[in-house]
matplotlib code that plots the C-alpha trace (Angstrom):
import matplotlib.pyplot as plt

x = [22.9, 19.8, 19.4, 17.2, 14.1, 13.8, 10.5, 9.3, 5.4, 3.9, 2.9, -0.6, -1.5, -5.1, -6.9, -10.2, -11.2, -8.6, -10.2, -8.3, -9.8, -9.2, -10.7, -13.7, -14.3, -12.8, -10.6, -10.3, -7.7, -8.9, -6.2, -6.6, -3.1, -1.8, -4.3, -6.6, -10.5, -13.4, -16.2, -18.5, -15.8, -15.2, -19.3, -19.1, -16.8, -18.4, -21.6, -19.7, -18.5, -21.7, -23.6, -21.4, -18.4, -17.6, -19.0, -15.3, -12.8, -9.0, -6.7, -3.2, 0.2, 0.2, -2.6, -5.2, -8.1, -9.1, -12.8, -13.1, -15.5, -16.8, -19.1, -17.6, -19.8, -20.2, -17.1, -19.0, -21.3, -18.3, -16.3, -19.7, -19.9, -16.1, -16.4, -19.4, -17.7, -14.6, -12.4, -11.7, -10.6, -8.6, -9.2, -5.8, -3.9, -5.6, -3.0, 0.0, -1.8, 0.9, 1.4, 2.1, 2.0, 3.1, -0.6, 0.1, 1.7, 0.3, 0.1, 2.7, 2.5, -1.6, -0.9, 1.7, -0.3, -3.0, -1.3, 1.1, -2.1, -3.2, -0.1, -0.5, -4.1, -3.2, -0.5, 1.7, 4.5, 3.2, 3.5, 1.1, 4.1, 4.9, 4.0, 1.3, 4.1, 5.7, 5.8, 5.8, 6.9, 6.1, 7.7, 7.2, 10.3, 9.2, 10.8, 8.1, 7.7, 10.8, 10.8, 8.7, 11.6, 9.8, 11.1, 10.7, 10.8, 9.8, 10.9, 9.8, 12.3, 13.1, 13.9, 12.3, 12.1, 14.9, 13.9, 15.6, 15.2, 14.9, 14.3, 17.6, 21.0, 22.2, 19.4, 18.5, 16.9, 13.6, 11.7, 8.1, 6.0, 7.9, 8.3, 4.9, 6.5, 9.7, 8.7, 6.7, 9.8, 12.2, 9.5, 9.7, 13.6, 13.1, 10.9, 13.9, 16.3, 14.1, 13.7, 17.8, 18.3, 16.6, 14.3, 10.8, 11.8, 8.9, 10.1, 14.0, 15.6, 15.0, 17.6, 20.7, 23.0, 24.7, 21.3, 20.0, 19.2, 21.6, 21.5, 23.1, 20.3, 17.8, 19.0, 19.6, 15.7, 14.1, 16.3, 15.1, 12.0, 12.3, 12.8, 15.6, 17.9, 21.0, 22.7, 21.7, 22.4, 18.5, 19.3, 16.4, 16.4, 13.2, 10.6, 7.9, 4.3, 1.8, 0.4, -3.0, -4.9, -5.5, -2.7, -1.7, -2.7, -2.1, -2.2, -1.2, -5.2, -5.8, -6.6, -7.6, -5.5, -7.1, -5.9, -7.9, -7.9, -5.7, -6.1, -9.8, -12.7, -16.1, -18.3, -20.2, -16.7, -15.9, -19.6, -18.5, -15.1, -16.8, -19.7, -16.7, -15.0, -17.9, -19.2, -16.3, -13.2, -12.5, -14.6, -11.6, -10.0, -6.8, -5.4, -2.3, 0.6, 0.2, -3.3, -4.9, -6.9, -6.6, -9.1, -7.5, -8.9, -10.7, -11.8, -12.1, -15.4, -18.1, -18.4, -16.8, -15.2, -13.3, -14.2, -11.4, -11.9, -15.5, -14.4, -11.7, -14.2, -17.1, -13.9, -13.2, -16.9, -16.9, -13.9, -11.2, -7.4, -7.5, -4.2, -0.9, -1.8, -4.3, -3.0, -3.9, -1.5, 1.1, -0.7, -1.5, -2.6, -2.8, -6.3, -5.1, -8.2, -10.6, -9.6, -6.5, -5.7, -2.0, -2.8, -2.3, -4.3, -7.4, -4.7, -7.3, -9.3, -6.0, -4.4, -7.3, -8.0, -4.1, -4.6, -7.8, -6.2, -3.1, -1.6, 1.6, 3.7, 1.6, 3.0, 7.0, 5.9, 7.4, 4.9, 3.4, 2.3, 0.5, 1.2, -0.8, 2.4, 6.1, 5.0, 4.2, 2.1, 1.7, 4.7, 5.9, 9.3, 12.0, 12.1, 9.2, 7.9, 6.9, 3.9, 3.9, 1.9, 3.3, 0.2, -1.5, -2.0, 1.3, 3.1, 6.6, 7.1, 10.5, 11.8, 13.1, 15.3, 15.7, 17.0, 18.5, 16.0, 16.6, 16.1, 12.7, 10.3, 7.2, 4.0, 0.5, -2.5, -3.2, 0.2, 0.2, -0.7, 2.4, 5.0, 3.7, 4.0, 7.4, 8.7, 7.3, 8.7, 12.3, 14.7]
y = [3.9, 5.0, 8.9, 11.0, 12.1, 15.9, 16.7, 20.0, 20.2, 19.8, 16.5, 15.4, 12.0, 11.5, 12.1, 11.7, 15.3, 16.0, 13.1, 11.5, 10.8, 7.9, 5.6, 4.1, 7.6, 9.2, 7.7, 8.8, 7.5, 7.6, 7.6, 5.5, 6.1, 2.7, 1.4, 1.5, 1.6, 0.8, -1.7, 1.0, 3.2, 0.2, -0.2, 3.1, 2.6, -0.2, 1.5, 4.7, 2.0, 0.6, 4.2, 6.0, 4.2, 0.6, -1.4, -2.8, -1.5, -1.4, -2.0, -0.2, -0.6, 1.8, 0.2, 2.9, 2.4, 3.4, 4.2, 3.7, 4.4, 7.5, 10.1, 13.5, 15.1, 13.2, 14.5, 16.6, 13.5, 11.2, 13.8, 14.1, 10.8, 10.3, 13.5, 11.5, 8.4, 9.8, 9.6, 13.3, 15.1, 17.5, 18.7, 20.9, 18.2, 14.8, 13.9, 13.7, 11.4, 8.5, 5.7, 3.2, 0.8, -2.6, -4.4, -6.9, -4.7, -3.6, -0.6, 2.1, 1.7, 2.0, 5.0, 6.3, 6.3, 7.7, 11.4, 11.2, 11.8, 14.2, 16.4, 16.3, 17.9, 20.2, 21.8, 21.7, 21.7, 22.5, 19.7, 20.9, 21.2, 16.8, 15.4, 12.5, 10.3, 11.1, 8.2, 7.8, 4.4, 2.7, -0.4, -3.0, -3.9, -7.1, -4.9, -5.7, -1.4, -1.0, -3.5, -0.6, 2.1, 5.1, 8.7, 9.3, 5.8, 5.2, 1.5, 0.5, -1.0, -2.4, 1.4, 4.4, 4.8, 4.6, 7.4, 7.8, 9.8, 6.6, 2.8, 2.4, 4.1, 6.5, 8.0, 9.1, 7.3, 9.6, 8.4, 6.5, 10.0, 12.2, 9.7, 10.7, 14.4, 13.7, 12.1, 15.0, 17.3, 14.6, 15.2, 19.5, 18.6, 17.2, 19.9, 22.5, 20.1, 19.8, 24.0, 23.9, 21.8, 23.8, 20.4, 19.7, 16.0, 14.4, 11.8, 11.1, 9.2, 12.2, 14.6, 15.1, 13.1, 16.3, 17.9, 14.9, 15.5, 14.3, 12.6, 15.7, 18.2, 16.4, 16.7, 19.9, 20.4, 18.1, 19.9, 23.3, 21.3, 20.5, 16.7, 14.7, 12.8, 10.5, 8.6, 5.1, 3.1, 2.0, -1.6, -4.1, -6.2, -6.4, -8.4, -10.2, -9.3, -11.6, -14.1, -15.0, -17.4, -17.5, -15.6, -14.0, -10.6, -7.7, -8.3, -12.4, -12.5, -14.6, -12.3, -13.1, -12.1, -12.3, -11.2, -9.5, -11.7, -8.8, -6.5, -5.7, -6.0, -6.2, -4.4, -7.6, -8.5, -5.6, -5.5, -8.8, -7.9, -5.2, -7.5, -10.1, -7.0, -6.0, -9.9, -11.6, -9.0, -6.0, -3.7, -2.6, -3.0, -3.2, -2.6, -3.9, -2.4, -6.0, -5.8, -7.2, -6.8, -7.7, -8.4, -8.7, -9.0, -12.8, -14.0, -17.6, -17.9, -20.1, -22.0, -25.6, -24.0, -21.3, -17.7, -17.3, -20.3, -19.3, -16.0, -17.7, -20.2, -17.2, -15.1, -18.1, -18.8, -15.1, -15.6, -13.7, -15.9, -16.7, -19.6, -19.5, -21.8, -20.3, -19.6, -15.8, -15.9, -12.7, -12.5, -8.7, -7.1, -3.1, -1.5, -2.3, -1.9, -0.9, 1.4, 3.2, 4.4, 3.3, -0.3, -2.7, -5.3, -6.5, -7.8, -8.5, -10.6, -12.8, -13.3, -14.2, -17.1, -17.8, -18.4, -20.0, -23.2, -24.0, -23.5, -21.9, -23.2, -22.4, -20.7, -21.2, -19.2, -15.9, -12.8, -12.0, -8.8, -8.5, -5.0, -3.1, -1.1, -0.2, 2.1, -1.1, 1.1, -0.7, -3.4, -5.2, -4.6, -7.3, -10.5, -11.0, -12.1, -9.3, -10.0, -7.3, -6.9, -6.5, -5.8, -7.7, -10.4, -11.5, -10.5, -10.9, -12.9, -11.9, -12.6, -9.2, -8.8, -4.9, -3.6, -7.3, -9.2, -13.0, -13.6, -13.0, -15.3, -14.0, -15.7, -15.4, -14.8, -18.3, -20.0, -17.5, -20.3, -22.3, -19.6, -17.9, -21.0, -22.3, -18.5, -18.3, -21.4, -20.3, -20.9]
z = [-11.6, -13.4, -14.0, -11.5, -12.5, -13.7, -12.9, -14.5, -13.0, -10.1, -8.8, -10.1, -8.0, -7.6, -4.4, -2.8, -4.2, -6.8, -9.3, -12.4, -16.0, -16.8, -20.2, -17.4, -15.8, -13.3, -10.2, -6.9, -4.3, -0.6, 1.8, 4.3, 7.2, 7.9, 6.3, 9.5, 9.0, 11.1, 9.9, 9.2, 7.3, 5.0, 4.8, 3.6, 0.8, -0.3, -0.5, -2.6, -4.8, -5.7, -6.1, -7.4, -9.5, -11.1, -7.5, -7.2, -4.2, -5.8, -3.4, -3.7, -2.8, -0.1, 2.0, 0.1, -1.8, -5.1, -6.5, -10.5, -13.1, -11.5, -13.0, -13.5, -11.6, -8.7, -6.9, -4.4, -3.4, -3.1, -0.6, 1.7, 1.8, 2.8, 5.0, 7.1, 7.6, 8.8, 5.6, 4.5, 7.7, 5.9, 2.3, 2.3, 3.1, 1.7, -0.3, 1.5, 4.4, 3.2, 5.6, 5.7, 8.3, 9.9, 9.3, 12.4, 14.7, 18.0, 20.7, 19.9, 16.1, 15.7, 17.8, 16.0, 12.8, 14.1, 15.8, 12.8, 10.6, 13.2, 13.0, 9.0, 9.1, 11.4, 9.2, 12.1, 10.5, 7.4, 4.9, 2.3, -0.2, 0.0, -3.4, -3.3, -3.9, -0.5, 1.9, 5.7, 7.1, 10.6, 10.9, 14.6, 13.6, 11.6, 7.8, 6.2, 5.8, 5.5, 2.5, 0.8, 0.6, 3.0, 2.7, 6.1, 8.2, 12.3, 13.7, 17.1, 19.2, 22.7, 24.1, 21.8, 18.1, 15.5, 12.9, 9.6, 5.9, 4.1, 4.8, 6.7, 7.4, 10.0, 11.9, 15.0, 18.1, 20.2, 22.9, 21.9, 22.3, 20.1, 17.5, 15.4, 16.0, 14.7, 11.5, 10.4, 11.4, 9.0, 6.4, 7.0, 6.5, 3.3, 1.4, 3.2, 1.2, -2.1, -1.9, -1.6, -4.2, -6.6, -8.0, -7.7, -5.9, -5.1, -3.2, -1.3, -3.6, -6.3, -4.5, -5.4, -2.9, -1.5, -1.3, 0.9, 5.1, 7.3, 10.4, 12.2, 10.5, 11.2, 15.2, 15.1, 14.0, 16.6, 19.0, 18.3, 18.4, 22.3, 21.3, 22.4, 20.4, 19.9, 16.9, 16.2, 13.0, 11.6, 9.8, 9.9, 7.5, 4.4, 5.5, 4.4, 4.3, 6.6, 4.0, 3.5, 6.4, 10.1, 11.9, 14.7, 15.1, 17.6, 20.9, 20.3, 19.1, 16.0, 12.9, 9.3, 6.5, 3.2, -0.4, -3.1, -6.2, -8.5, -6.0, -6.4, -3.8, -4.8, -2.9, -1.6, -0.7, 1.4, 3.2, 4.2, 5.4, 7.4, 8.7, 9.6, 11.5, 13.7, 14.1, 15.0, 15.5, 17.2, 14.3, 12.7, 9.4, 8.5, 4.5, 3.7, 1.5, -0.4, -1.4, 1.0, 4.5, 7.8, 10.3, 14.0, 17.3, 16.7, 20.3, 20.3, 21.0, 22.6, 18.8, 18.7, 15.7, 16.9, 14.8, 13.2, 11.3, 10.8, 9.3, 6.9, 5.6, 4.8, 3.0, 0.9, -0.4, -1.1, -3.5, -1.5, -1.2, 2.3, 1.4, 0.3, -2.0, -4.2, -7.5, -6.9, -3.8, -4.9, -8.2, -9.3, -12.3, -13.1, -14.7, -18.3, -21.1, -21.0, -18.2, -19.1, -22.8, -22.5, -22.2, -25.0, -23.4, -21.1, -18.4, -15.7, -17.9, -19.6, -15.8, -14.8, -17.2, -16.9, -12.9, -13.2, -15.3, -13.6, -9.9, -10.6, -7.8, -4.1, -1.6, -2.8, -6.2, -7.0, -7.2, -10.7, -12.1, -15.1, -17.0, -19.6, -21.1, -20.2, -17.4, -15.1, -12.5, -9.2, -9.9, -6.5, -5.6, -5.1, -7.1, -9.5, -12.5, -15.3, -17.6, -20.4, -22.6, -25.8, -28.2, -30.7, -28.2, -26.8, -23.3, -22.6, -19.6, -17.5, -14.1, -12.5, -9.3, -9.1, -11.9, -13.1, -15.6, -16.9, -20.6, -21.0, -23.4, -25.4, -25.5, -26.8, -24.1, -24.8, -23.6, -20.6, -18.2, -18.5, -19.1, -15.7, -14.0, -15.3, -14.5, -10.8, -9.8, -11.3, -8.7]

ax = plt.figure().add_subplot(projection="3d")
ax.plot(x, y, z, "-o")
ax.set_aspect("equal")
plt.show()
């Protein structure tokens, strides 16, 4: 089992007002709670984008969005504009609004997300003290959150909530209204923990294992709490993200999922994901944990073809993977140069000339992740295939389960193409 982390500082994760230098300017990460947004609030982004940074929306693994190749001094613009559209309701506590959220589910869980980031801004309980890293999961009960490994984790189910520290294991089971309650009382049980422990933990998995909350603590919180609890066992089972295409949304509504080629939006692209939003769906947006968007609520329509359809066919002249298919189906790169001074190569421009010249396997092909260094930032989780760059022009190309790798086999930016394909398609 691999050592803890000892962290010896505070956590430093980029915000929408605490902004990181970076190699192309300065970054800023705007939270964005289960990922929910309204047409205008991703207009609004867009627009900050373009005036302000690189004109390119960076979707994260998270379900946030990230602003490069800012000026250093346009941090108090970019917080007025964020505070106008809704964005920055709390400047206290804008980095620990973490959530993550099932981007097809519908009723409880929308509302869920929505007083959960309420009780975080109102610093009751106070939560201030969570790292950036910290991470709240709300799962319909589809595991496709709980695939992401939560701290703190909320699964709807036929009768209440089933609440756990964690993705799964013993937990507790509270009715549907205390559920956004209880969570932020499981995250106050974990900072008691980390202040125990005597470690600056930023996320669950960092405690010590006698150090970690138990089921019976946890009770014993909500109860002085006035919420009502019993023991349940939490096991659902990872799932899998929605893919790209028409499907069906909340509410049994058609929705259109779309994918960011490497995980980037142009601003063009996100006017037209809001326009699409406001035109066709509901006028809501939804971000997903996978780097992609989600726009539910598609009537029908009065059109012979229905909107839904419509919609998918504008995403796709506008360059966003709207099919499994696509050759930039599950393919993901990190900022690499010129962006960040650790990489040892322009990653964004070789995978994108790799998945430009060959389909590497459709909708069967494992994800790929092109990395600028060792660090890997934003890697997927589960089965995948590592591209890293190695310098002077060559990656090593691996296929990782967890913490098992295959023999890996090193190739020049040149030969990418083949070796991605051949390693997606491994069996």
């Amino acid at each position: 089992m691999p050592a803890l982390p000892a962290r010896d500082r505070a956590d430093a994760c980029p915000g929408a007002l605490r902004l990181h230098a970076a190699d192309d300017g300065a970054l800023a990460r705007v939270r964005l709670p289960g990922g929910l947004l309204t047409a205008h609030q991703a207009a609004a982004l867009a627009d900050a984008a373009e005036a302000l940074g690189d004109g390119h929306l960076d979707l994260t693994s998270r379900g946030n969005v990230q602003l490069r190749g800012l000026a250093d001094a346009c941090g108090a613009e970019l917080a007025a504009r964020l505070r106008a559209a809704g964005l920055l309701p709390s400047d206290r506590h804008d980095r620990i609004r973490n959530i993550a959220a099932s981007p097809l589910g519908d009723g409880r869980v929308p509302q869920w997300v929505r007083e959960l980031d309420r009780l975080l801004c109102s610093g009751e309980p106070d939560l201030s003290d969570l790292s950036g890293r910290f991470l709240f999961g709300l799962d319909d009960g589809r595991g496709d959150i709980v695939a992401l490994s939560p701290d703190v984790t909320l699964i709807a189910s036929a009768d209440g909530a089933l609440l756990c520290h964690g993705p799964t294991g013993p937990g507790l089971r509270v009715a549907d209204r205390d559920a956004p309650r209880a969570a932020a009382l499981a995250a106050a049980g974990f900072l008691a923990a980390q202040r125990a422990s005597g470690t600056r933990a930023w996320r669950l998995r960092e405690l010590p294992s006698e150090h970690r909350p138990a089921p019976e603590d946890l009770a014993r919180r909500l109860d002085a709490a006035g919420i009502p609890s019993c023991p349940a066992a939490v096991a659902v089972a990872p799932g899998a993200p929605p893919g790209p295409g028409v499907v069906t949304g909340p509410g049994g509504r058609p929705a259109l999922s779309v994918a960011a080629p490497l995980g980037r939006l142009t601003a063009a692209q996100g006017r037209l994901l809001a326009g699409t939003a406001d035109r066709y769906g509901d006028g809501g947006l939804r971000v997903t944990p996978w780097r992609g968007v989600i726009v539910p609520g598609l009537a029908p329509g009065t059109d012979p073809q229905p909107r839904a359809h419509r919609a998918a066919a504008l995403a796709q002249e506008a360059g966003l993977v709207t099919s499994a298919a696509s050759a930039w189906h599950r393919a993901g790169a990190c900022a690499g140069r010129p962006g960040c001074a650790k990489a040892l190569a322009d990653v964004r421009a070789d995978a994108a000339a790799a998945l430009a010249s060959v389909r590497p396997g459709g909708s069967g092909a494992l994800p790929v992740y092109w990395s600028g260094c060792e660090r890997r930032c934003g890697h997927p989780g589960g089965r995948w295939v590592d591209v890293l760059a190695t310098g002077e022009g060559s990656y090593r190309v691996t296929v990782r389960d967890g913490l098992r790798e295959a023999p890996s086999v090193t190739v020049t930016a040149a030969e990418l193409a083949g070796a991605v394909a051949a390693a997606r398609t491994t069996t």
